[in-house]
BALO-527467 format. One line per field, with one value per atom (N, C-alpha, C): residue in three letters; atom name; x, y negated, z negated. Coordinates in Angstrom, 1 decimal. Layout:
<drentis>
aa: (ALA | ...)
at: (CA | ...)
px: (X | ...)
py: (Y | ...)
pz: (Z | ...)
</drentis>
This chain:
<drentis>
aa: (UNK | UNK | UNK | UNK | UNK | UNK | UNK | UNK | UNK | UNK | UNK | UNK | UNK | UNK | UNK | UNK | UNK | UNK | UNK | UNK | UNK | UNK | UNK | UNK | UNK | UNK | UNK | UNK | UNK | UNK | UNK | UNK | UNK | UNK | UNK | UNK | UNK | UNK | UNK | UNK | UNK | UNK | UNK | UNK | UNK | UNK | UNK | UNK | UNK | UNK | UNK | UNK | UNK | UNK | UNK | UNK | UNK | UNK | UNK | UNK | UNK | UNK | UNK | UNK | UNK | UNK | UNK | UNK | UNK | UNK | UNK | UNK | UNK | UNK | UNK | UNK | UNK | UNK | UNK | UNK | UNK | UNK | UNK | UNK | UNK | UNK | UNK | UNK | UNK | UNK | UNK | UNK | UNK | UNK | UNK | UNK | UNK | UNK | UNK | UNK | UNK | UNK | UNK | UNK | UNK | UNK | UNK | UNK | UNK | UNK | UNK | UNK | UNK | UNK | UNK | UNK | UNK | UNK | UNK | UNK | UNK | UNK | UNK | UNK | UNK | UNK | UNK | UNK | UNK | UNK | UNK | UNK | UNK | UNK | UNK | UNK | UNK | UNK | UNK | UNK | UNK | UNK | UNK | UNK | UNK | UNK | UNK | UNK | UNK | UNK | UNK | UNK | UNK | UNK | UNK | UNK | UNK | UNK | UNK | UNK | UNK | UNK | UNK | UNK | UNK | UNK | UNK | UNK | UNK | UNK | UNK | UNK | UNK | UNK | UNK | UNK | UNK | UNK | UNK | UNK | UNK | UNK | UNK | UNK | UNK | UNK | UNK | UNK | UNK | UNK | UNK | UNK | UNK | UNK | UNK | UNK | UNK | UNK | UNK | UNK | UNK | UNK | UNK | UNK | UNK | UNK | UNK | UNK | UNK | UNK | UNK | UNK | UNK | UNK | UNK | UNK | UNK | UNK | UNK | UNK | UNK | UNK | UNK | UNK | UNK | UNK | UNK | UNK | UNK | UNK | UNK | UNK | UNK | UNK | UNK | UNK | UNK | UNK | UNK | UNK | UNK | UNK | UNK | UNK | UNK | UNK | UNK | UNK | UNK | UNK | UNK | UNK | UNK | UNK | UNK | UNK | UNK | UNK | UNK | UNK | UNK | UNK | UNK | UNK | UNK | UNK | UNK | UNK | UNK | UNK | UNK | UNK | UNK | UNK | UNK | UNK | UNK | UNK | UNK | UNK | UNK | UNK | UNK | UNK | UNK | UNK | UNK | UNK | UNK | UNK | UNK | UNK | UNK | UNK | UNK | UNK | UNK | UNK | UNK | UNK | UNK | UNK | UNK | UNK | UNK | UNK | UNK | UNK | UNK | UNK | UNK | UNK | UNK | UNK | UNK | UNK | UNK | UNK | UNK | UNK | UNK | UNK | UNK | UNK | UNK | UNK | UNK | UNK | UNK | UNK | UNK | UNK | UNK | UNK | UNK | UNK | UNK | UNK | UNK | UNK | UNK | UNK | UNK | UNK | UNK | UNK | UNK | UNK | UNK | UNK | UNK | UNK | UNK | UNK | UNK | UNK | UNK | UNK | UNK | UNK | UNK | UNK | UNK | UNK | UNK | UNK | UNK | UNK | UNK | UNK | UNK | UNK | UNK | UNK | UNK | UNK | UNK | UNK | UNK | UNK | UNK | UNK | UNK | UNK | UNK | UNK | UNK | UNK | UNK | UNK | UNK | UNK | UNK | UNK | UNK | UNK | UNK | UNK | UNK | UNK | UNK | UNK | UNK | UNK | UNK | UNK | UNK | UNK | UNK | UNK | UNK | UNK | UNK | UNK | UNK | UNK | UNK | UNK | UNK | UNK | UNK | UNK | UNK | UNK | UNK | UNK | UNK | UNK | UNK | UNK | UNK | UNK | UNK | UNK | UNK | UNK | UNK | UNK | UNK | UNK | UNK | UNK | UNK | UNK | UNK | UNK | UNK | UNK | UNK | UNK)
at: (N | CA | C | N | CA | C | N | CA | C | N | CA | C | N | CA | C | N | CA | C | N | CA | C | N | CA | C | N | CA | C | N | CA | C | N | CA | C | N | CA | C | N | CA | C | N | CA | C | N | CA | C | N | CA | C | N | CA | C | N | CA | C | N | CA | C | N | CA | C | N | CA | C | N | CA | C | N | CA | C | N | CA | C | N | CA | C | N | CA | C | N | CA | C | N | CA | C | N | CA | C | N | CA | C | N | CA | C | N | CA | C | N | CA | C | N | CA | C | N | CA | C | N | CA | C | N | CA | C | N | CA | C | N | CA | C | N | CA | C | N | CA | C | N | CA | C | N | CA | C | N | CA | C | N | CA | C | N | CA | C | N | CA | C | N | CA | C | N | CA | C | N | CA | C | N | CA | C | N | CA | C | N | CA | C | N | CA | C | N | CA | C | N | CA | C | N | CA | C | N | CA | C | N | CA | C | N | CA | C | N | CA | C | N | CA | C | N | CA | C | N | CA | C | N | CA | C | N | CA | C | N | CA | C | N | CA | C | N | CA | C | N | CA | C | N | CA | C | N | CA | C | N | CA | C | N | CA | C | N | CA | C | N | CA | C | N | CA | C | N | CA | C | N | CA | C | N | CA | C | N | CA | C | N | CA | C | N | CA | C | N | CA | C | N | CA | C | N | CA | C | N | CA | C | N | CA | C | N | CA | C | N | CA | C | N | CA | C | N | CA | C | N | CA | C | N | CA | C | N | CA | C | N | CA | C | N | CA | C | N | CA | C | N | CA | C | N | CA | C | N | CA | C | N | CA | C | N | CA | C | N | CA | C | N | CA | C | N | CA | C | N | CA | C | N | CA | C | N | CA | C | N | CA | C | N | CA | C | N | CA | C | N | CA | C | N | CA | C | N | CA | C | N | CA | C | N | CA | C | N | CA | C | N | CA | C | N | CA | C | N | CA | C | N | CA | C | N | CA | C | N | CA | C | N | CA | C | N | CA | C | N | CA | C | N | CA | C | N | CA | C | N | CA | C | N | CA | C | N | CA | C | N | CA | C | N | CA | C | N | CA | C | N | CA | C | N | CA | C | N | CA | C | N | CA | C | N | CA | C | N | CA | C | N | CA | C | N | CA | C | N | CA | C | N | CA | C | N | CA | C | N | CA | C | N | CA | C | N | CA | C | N | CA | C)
px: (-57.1 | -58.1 | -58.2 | -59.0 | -59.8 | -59.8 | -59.0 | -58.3 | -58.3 | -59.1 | -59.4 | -58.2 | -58.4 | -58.1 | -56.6 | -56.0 | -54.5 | -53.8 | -54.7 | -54.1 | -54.4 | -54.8 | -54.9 | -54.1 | -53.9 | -52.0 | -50.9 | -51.1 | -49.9 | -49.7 | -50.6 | -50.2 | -49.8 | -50.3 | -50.1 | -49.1 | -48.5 | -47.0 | -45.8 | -46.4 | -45.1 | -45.3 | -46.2 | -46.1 | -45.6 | -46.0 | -45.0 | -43.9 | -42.9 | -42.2 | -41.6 | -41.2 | -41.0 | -41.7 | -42.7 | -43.8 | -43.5 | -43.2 | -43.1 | -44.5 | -44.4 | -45.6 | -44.7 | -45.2 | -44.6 | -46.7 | -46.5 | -47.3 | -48.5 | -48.5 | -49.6 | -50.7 | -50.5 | -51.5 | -52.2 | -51.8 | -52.4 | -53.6 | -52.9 | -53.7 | -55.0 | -54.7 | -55.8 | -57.1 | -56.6 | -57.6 | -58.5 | -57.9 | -58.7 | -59.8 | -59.6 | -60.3 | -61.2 | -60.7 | -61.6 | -62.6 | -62.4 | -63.4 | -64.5 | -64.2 | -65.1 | -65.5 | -65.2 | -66.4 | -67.6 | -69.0 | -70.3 | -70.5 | -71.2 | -72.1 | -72.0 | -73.0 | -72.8 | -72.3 | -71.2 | -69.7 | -69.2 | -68.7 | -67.6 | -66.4 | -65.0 | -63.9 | -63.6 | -63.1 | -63.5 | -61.6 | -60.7 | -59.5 | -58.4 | -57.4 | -56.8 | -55.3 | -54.4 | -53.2 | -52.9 | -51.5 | -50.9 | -50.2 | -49.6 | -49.0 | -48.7 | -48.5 | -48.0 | -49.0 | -49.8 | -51.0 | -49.9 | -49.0 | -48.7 | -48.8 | -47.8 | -47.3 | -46.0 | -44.9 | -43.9 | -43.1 | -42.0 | -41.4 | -40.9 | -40.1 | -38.8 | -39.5 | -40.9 | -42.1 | -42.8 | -41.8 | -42.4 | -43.0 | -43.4 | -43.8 | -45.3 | -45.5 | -47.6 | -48.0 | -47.8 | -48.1 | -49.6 | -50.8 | -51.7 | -52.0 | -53.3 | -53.8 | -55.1 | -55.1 | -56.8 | -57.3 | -58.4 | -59.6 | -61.0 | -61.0 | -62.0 | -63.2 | -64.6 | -65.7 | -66.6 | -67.7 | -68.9 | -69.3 | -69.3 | -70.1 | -68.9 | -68.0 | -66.5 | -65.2 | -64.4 | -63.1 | -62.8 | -61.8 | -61.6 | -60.2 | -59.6 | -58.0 | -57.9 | -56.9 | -57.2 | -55.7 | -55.0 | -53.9 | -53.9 | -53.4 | -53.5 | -52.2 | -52.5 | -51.1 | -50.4 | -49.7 | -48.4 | -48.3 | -49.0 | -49.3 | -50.8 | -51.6 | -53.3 | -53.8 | -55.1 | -56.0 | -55.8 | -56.2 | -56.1 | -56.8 | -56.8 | -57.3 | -57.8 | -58.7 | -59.8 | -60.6 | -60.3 | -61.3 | -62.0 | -62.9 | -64.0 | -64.1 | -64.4 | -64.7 | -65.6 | -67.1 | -68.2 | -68.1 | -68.3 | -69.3 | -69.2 | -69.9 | -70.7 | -69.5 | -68.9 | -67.9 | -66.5 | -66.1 | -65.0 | -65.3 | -64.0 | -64.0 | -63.1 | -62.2 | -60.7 | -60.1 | -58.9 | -57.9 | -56.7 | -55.7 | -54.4 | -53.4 | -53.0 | -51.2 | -50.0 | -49.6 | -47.8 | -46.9 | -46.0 | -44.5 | -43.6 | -42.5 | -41.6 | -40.1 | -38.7 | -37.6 | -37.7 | -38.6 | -38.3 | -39.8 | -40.5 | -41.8 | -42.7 | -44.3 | -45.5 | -46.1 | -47.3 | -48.2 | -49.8 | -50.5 | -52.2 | -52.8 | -53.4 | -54.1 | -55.9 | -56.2 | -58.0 | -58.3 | -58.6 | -59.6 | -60.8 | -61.6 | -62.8 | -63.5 | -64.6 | -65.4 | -64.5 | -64.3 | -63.9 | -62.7 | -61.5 | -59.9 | -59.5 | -57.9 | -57.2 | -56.5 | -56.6 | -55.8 | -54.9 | -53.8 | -52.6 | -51.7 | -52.1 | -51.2 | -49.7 | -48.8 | -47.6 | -46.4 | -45.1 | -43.9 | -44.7 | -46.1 | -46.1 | -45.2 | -44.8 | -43.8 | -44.2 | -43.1 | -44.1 | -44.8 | -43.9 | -44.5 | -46.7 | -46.6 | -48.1 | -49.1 | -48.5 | -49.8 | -50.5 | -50.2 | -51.4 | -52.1 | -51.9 | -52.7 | -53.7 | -53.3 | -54.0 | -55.2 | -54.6 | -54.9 | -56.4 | -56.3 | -57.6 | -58.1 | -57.8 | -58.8 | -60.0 | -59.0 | -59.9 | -61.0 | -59.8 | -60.9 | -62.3 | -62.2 | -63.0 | -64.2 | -63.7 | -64.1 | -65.5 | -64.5 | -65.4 | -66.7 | -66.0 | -66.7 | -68.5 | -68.1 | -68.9 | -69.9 | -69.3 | -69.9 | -71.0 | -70.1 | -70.5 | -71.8 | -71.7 | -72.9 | -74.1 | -74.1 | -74.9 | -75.4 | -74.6 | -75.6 | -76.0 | -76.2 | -76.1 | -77.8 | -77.9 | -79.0 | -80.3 | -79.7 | -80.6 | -80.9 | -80.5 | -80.6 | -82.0 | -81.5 | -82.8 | -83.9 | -83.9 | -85.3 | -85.2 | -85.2 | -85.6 | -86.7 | -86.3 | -86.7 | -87.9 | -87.6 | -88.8 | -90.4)
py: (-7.7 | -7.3 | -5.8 | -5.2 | -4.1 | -3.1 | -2.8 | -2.4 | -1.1 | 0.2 | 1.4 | 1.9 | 1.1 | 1.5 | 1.7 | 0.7 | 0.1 | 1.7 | 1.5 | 2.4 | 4.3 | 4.6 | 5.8 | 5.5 | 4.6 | 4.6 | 4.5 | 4.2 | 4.0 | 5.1 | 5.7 | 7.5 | 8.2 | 8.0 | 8.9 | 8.5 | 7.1 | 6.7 | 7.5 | 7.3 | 8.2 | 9.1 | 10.1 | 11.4 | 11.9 | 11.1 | 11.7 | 10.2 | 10.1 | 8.7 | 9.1 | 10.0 | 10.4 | 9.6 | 9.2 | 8.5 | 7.1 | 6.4 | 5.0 | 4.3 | 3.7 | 2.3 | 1.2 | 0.1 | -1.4 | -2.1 | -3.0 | -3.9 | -3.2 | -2.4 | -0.9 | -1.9 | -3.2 | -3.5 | -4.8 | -5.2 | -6.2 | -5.2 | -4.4 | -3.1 | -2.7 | -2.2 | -2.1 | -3.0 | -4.1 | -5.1 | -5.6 | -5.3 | -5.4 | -4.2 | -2.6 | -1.6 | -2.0 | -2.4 | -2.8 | -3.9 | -4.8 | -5.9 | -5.4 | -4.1 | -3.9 | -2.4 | -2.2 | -0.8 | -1.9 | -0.6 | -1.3 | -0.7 | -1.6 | -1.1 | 0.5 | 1.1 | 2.3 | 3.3 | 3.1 | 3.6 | 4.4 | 5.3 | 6.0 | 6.2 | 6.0 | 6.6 | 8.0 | 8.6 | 9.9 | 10.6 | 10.2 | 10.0 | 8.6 | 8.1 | 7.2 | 8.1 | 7.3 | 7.5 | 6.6 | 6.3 | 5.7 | 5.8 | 5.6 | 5.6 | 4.6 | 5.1 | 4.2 | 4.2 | 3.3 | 3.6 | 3.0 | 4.0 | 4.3 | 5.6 | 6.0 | 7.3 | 7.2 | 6.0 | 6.7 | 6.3 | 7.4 | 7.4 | 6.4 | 5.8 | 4.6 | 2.9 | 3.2 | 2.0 | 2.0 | 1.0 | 0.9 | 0.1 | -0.9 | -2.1 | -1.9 | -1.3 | -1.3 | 0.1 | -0.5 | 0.0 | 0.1 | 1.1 | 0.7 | 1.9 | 1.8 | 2.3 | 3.3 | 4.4 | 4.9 | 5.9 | 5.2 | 5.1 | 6.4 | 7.4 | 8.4 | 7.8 | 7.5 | 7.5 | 8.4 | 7.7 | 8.9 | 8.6 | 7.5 | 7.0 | 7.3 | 6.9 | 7.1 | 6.9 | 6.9 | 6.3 | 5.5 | 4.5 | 3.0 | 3.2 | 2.7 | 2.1 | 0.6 | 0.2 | -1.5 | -1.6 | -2.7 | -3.1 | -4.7 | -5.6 | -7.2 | -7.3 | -8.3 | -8.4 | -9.5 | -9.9 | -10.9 | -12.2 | -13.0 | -14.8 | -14.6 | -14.2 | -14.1 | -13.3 | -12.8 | -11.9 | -10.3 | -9.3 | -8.2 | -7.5 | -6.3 | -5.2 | -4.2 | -3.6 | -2.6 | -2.3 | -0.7 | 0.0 | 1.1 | 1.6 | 2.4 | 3.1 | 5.0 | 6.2 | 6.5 | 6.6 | 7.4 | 9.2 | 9.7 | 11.1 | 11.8 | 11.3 | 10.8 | 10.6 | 9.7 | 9.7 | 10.7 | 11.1 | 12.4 | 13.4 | 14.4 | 15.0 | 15.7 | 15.4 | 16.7 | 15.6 | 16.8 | 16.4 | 17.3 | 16.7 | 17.4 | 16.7 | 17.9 | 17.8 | 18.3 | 17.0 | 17.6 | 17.5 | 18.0 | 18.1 | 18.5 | 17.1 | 17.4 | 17.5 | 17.5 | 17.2 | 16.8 | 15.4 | 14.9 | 14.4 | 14.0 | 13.4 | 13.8 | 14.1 | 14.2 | 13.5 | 13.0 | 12.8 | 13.3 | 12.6 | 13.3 | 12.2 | 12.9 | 12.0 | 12.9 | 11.5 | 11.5 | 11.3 | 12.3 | 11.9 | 11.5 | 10.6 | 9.8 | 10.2 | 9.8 | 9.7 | 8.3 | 7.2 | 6.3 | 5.6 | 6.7 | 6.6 | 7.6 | 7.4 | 8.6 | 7.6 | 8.0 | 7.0 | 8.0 | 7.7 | 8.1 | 7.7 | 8.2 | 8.2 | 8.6 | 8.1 | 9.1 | 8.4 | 8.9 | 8.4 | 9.2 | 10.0 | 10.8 | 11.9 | 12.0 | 12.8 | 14.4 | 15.0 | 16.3 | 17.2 | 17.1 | 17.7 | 17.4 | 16.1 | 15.3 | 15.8 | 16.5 | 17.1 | 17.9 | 18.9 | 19.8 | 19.1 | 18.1 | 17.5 | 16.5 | 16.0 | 15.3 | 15.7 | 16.9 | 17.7 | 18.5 | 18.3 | 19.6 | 18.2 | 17.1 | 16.0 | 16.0 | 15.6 | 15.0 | 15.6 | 17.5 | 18.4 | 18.8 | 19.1 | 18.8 | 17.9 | 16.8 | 15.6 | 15.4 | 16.1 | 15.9 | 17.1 | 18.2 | 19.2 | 19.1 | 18.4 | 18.2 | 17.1 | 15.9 | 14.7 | 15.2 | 15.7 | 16.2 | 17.5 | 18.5 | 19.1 | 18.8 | 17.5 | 16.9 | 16.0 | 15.8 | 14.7 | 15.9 | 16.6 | 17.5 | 18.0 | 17.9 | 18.2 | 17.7 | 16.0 | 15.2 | 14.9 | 15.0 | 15.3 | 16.4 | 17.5 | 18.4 | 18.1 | 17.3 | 17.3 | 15.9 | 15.2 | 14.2 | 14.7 | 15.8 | 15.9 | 16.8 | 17.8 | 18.7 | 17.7)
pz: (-266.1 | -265.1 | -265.2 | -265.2 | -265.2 | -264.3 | -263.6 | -262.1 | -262.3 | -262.4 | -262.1 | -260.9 | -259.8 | -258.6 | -259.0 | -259.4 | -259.5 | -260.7 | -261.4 | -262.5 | -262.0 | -261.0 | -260.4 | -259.5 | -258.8 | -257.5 | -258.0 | -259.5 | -259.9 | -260.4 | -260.9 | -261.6 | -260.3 | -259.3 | -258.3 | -257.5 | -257.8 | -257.1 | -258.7 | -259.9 | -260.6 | -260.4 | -260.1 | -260.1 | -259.0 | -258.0 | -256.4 | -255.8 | -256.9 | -256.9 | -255.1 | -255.1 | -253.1 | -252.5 | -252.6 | -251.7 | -251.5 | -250.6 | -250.1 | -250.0 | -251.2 | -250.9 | -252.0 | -251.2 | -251.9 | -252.2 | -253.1 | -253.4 | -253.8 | -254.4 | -254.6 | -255.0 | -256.5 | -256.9 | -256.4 | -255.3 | -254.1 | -253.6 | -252.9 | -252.1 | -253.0 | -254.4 | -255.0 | -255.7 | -255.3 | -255.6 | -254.4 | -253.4 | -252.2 | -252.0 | -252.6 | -252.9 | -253.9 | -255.1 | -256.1 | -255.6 | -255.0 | -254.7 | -253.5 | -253.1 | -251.8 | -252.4 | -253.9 | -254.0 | -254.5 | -254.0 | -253.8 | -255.7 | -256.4 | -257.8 | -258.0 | -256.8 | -257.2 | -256.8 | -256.2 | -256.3 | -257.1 | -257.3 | -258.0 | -257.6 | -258.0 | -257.7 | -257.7 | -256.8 | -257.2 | -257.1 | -256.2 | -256.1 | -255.5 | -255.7 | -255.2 | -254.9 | -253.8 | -253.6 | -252.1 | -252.2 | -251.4 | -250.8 | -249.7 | -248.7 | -247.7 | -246.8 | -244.9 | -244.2 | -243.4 | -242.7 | -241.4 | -240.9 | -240.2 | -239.1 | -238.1 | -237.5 | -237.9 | -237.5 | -237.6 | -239.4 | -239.8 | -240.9 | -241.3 | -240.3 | -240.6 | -240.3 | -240.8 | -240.4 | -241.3 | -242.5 | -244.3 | -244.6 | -243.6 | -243.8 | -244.0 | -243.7 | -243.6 | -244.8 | -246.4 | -247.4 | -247.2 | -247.6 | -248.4 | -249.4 | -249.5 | -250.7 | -250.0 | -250.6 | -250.0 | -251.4 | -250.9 | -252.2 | -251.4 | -252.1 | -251.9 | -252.9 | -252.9 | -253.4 | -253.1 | -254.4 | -253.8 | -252.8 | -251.9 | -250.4 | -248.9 | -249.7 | -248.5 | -248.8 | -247.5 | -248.3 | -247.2 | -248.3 | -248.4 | -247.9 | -247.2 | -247.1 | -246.8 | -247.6 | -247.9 | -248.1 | -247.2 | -247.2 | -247.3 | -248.4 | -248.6 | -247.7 | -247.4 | -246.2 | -247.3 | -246.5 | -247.2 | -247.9 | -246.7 | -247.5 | -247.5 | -247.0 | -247.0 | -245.9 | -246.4 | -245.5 | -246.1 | -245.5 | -246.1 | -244.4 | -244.6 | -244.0 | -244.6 | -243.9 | -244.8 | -243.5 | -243.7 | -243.0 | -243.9 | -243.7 | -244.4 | -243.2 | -244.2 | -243.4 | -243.6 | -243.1 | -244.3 | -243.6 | -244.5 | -244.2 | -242.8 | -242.3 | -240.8 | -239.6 | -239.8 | -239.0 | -239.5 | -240.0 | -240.4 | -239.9 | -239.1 | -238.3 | -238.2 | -238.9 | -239.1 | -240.1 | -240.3 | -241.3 | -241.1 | -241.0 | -240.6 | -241.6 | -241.9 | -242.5 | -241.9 | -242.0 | -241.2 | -242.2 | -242.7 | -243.3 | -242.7 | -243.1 | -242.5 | -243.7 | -243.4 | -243.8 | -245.8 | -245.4 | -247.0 | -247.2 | -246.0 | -246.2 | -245.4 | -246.2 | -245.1 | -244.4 | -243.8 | -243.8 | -243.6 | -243.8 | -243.3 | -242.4 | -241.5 | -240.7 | -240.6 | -240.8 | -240.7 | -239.3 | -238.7 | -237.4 | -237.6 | -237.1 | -237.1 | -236.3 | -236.1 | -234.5 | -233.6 | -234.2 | -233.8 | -233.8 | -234.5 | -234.5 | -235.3 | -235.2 | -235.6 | -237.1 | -238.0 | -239.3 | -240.0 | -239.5 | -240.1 | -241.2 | -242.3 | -243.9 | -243.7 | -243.8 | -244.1 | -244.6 | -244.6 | -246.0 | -246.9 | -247.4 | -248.5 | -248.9 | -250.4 | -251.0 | -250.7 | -250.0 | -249.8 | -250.8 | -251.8 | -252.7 | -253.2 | -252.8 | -252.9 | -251.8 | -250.9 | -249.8 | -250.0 | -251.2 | -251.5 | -252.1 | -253.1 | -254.1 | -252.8 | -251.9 | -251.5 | -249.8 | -249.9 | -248.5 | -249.6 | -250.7 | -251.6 | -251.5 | -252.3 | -252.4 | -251.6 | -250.2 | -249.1 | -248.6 | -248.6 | -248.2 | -249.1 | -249.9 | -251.3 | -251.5 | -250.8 | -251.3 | -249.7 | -248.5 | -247.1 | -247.2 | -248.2 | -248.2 | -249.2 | -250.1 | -251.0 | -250.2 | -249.8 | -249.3 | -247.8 | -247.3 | -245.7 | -246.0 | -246.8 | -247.5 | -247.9 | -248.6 | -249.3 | -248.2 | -247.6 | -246.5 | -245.5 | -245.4 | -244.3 | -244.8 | -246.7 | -247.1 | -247.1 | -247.3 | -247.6 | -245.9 | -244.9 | -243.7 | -243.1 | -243.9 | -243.7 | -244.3 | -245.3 | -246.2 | -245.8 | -245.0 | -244.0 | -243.0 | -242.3 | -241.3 | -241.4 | -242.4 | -243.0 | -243.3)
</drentis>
């Protein structure tokens, strides 16, 4: 299988092996099956879509595109979870580091989603992503916005 998704978590689980995620390529097949055609991948990495550290159980995966990002966790015997951020709803982004591990959490218009068990060393890499990624996305819709209304 042809798994884009799988093969950028996995680079980004050896490169920050610190980071706790189990079942990375369940997680990414649930991403891959729910990017739209014209979609682009633009970053992947994984983590805890948790708050607290010592709560390893809830691995997933989050997927930045050109339209949003994706966090997709396959659960155990069947079903999966998947929420989508677009544009529009993103509203902050915070990094905490602590001891041995970070996390980042996405404030929404409509929840707070909290990444964490990330290797600390992986928060700049993934703190530029997002920001980068909200900055570019959030811009551009901000344009095609104006020349809407013009």
């Amino acid at each position: 299988m042809n798994n884009k998704v799988y093969s950028l978590a996995l680079r980004f689980k050896r490169k920050y092996f610190g980071t706790i995620a189990f079942r990375i390529k369940g997680h990414s097949e649930i991403v891959f099956k729910h990017l739209n055609p014209d979609e682009q991948l633009l970053y992947v990495f994984c983590g805890q879509k948790n708050f607290a550290n010592h709560e390893i159980f809830s691995s997933c995966v989050v997927a930045l595109t050109t339209k949003r990002i994706i966090i997709a966790t396959k659960r155990v015997v069947w079903g999966y979870f998947l929420t989508t951020v677009t544009p529009d709803l993103f509203n902050d982004l915070k990094v905490q580091s602590g001891l041995f591990f970070g996390r980042v959490i996405i404030d929404t218009a409509k929840e707070v989603i909290v990444i964490s068990n990330l290797a600390k060393s992986s928060l700049r890499e993934v703190e530029t992503a997002i920001s980068t990624y909200m900055y570019k996305v959030k811009g551009k819709a901000g344009k095609d916005k104006k020349e809407e209304d013009n």
